[in-house]
C-alpha positions as CSV (number, residue, x, y, z in Angstrom):
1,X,-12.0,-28.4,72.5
2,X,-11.4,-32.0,73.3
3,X,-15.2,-32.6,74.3
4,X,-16.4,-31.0,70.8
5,X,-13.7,-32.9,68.9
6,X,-15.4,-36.5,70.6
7,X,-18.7,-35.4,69.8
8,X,-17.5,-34.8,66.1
9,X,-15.6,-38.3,66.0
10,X,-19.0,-39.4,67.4
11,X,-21.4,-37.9,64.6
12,X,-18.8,-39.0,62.0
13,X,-18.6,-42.6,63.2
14,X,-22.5,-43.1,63.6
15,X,-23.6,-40.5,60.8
16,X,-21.1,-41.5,57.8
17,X,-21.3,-45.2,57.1
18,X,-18.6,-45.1,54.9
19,X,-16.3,-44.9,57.4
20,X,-17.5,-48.2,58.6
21,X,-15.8,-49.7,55.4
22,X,-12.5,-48.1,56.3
23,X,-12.6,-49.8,59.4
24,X,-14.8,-52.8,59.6
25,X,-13.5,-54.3,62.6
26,X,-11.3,-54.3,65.6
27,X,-8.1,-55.8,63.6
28,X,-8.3,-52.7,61.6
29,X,-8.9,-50.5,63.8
30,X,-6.0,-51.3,66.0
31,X,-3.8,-52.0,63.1
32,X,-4.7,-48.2,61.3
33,X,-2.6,-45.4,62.0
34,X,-3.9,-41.6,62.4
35,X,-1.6,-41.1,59.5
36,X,-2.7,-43.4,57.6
37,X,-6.6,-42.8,58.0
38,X,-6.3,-39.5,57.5
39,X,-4.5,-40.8,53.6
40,X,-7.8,-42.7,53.5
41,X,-10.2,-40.3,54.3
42,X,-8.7,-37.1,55.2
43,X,-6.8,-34.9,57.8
44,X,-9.9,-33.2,59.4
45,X,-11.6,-36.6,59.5
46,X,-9.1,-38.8,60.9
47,X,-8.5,-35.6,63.9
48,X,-12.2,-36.5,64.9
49,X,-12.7,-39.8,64.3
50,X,-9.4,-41.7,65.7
51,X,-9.5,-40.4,69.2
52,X,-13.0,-41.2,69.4
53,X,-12.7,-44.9,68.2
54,X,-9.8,-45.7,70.3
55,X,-11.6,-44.3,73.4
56,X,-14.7,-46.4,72.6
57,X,-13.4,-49.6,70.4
58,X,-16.8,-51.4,71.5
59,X,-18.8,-48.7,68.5
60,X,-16.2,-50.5,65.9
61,X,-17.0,-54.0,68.0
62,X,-20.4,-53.8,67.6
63,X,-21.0,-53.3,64.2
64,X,-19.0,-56.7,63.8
65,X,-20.1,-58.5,66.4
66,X,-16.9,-58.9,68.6
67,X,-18.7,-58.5,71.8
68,X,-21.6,-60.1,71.0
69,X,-20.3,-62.8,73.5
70,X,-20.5,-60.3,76.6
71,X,-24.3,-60.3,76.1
72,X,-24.8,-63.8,76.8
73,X,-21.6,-64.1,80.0
């Protein structure tokens, strides 16, 4: 179960954009509790989507550029 609730926090994150508005950056995404993501955008959601972020940060990073830096070190 928790391999096929990655790959769903996966296909969320990369499928449904909309999610990137929830959390547009780092700062949010470490400041956001499962609680209250889920309020935002739902229970089933949140399940799939929060451990997925927080064991890969760098797919929130990138889409703001926070480790753009490491490219060029």
């Amino acid at each position: 179960m928790p391999t096929q609730r990655k790959a769903e926090g996966e296909r969320r994150w990369k499928q449904d954009t909309s999610l990137h508005r929830v959390l547009p950056d780092l700062k949010a995404l470490i400041g956001t509790t499962p609680a209250a993501l889920a309020a935002k955008i739902g229970q089933g959601k949140a399940d799939a989507l929060m451990p997925y972020l927080r064991r890969h940060p760098e797919a929130v990073a990138q889409q703001d550029g926070s480790l753009r830096w490491s490219a060029h070190a």
